[in-house]
N, C-alpha and C positions, 0 to 999 in steps of 0.2 A: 592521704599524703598532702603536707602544707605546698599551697602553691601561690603563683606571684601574679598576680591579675593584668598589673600596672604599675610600671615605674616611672618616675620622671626626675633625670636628676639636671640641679638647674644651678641659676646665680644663690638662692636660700640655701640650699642643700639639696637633699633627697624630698620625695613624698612616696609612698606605696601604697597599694593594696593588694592585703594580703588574705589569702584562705588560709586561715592554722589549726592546725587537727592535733600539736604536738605540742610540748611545754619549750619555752626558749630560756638558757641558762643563765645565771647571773655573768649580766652582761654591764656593759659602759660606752657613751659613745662620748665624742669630744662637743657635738652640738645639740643643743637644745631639742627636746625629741617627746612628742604629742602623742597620744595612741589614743583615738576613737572606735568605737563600736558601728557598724555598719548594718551586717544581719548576721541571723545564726543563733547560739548561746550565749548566755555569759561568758565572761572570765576573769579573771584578775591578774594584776599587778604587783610584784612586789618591789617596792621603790625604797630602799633607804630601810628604814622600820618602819612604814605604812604598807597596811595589804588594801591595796586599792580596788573597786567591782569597774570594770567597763562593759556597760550596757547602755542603752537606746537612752541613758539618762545621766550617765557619767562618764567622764574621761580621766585619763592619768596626763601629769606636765612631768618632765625627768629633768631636770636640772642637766648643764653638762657633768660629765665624768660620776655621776649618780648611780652607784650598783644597780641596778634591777635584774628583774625576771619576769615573766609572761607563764600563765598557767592555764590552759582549756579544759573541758569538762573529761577529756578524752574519747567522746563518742563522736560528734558530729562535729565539723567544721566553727571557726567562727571567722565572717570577713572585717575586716580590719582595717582603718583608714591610719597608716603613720606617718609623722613628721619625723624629718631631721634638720633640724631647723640652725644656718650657720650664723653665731653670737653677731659675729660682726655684721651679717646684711641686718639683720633685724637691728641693733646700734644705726648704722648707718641709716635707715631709713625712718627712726624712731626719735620724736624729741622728748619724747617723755622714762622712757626707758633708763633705766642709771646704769647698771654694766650686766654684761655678758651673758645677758637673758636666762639669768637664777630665778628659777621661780620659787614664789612665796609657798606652797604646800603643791602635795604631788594629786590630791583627791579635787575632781572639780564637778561640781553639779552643770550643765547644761542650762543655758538661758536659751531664750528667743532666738538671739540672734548669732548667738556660736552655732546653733542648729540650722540656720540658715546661713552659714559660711560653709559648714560639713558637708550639706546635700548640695552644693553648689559646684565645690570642687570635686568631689565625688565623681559626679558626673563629667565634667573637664577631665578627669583622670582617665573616664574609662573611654572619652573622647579624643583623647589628644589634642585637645585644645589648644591657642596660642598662648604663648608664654606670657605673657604680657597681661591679659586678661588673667592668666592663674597667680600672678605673682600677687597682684592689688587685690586677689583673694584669699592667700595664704598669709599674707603680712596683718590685716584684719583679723581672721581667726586665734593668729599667733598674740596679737594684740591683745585681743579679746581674754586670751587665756592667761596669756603674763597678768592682767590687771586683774582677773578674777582671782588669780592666784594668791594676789596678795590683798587682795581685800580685807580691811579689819587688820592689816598688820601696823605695827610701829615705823612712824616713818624714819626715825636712827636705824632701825635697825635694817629698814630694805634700802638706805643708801647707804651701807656697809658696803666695799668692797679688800676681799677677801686675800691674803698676802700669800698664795700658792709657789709651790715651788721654789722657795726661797733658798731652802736647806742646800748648800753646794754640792755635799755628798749625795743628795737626791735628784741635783741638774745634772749630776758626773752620771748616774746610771741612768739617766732617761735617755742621754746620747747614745748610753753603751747598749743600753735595750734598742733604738734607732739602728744603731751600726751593725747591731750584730742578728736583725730581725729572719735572716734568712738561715738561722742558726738553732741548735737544740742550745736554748740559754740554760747554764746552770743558775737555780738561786741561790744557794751558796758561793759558786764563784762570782755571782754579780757582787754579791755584800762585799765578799772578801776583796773585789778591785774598790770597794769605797770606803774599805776600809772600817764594817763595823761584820758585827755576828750577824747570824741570819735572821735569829730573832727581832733585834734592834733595827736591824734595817728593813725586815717587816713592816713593823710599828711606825717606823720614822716615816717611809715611802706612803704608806694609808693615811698618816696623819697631814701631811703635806698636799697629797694628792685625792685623798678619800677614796681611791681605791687600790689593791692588793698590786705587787707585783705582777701577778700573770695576767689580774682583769686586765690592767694597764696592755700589756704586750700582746694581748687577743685583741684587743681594738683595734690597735695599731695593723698586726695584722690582717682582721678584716676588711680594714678602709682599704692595705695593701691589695688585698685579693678582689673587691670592686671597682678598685682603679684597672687593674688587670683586666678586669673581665670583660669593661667597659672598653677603653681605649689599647690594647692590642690583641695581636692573631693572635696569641699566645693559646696554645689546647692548656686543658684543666689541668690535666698532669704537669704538664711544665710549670703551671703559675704552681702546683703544689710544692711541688721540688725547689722552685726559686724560694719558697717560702720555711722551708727545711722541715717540710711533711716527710715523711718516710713513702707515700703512695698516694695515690688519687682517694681511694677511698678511707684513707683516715682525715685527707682534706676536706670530703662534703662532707663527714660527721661533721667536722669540725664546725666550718660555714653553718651545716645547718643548723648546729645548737645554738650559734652565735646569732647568724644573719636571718635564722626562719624558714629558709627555704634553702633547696639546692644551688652550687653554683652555676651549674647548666641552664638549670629555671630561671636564674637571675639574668642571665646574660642574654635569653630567650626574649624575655619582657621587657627588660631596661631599655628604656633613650635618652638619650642625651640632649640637650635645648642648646642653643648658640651663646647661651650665655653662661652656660655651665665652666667651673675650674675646676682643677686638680684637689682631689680628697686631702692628699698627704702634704 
């Protein structure tokens, strides 16, 4: 059974560690998001159109809102060091960085010194260390990897910044996806309130956003269900039902294909730092 070692969510975002025994779905998150190899087996990555190996000598970088999935050998465990890394701390505390922490490729070979950011924090994770000391650790690592990422690329083309969300019929249903998150959304009747077929507004919403309507809306909800888990009493069932699950247990499927692990186990492990914000 996938389990949560260690969480820590702060000013950056998220970090975990994770034991995962299970495949995790295509998935999407809104921040910048690292996944290192720890111990265990291989496994891989699938990011965009790259199948990526994470092992003791490679890691995966996920652009925001980047489809992926996570794949284990299915026998034995593998522990897992992940980022979720938020565009703007990492802007804000970067002068070199150009926008919203897009990384240049998803495959990255391991240097010297990413390998000595990973065993560093690693250990702070499993310590609970102060925040202060883990931040000027993870901005480095994050560092480390944005520029490895892009290394050998064009520099027109990595200070490209990318005109997302433009389409009005695409900003009309992301409200309506927002507003209506605690609801069974139709895809059909989203299209039809913006006014195109479901096909086209398919096409149009991935093209815009690079990912599907529903990836889009599983995000949303699960940042919803860790805001939950984290800052109120709310029982699991309830945060299911405010989220318009039918029961508890089509909720942890859900979480767990998504998030890795159960949402029990999440909220078992997780803390919170004094400088952490709101997900959503």
């Amino acid at each position: 059974m996938s389990q949560a070692i260690s969480v820590c969510h702060g000013e950056f975002g998220r970090a975990a560690l994770y034991r995962l025994d299970k495949d995790i779905i295509t998935h999407a998150h809104r921040e910048g998001h690292l996944i290192f190899y720890v111990d265990g087996p291989n496994a891989t990555c699938i990011s965009g159109k790259e199948n990526c190996v994470v092992d003791n000598e490679h890691a995966v970088a996920v652009s925001p809102w980047e489809p992926h999935s996570y794949h284990t050998d299915g026998k034995d465990p593998q522990i897992c060091l992940v980022l979720y890394i938020k565009p703007m701390w990492f802007l804000e505390n970067s002068s070199s960085a150009e926008f919203a922490l897009k990384f240049g490729r998803p495959d990255l070979t391991l240097n010297d010194e990413i390998k000595g950011y990973l065993n560093r924090l690693t250990c702070l994770l499993l310590d609970h260390e102060e925040e202060v000391r883990f931040d000027s650790l993870l901005f480095g690592l994050t560092k480390e990897c944005f520029d490895l990422s892009w290394a050998g690329a064009d520099e027109d083309y990595r200070g490209q910044i990318y005109d997302r969300f433009s389409d009005f019929r695409v900003r009309r249903s992301l409200r309506l996806i927002q507003e209506n998150m605690g609801e069974d959304v139709e895809m059909e009747e989203l299209a039809r309130n913006v006014g195109l077929s479901r096909p086209h507004f398919f096409k149009l919403f991935k093209q815009y956003t690079g990912v599907t309507p529903n990836v889009y809306m599983n995000t949303l909800r699960s940042e919803r269900a860790i805001e939950e888990l984290l800052n109120s009493n709310k029982t699991v069932t309830d945060i299911a039902f405010d989220l318009g699950f039918s029961s508890q247990a089509s909720f942890t499927r859900f979480f767990s294909s998504n998030v890795g692990i159960a949402p029990s186990e999440y909220r078992r492990v997780a803390h919170v730092s004094n400088g952490a914000f709101p997900m959503m």
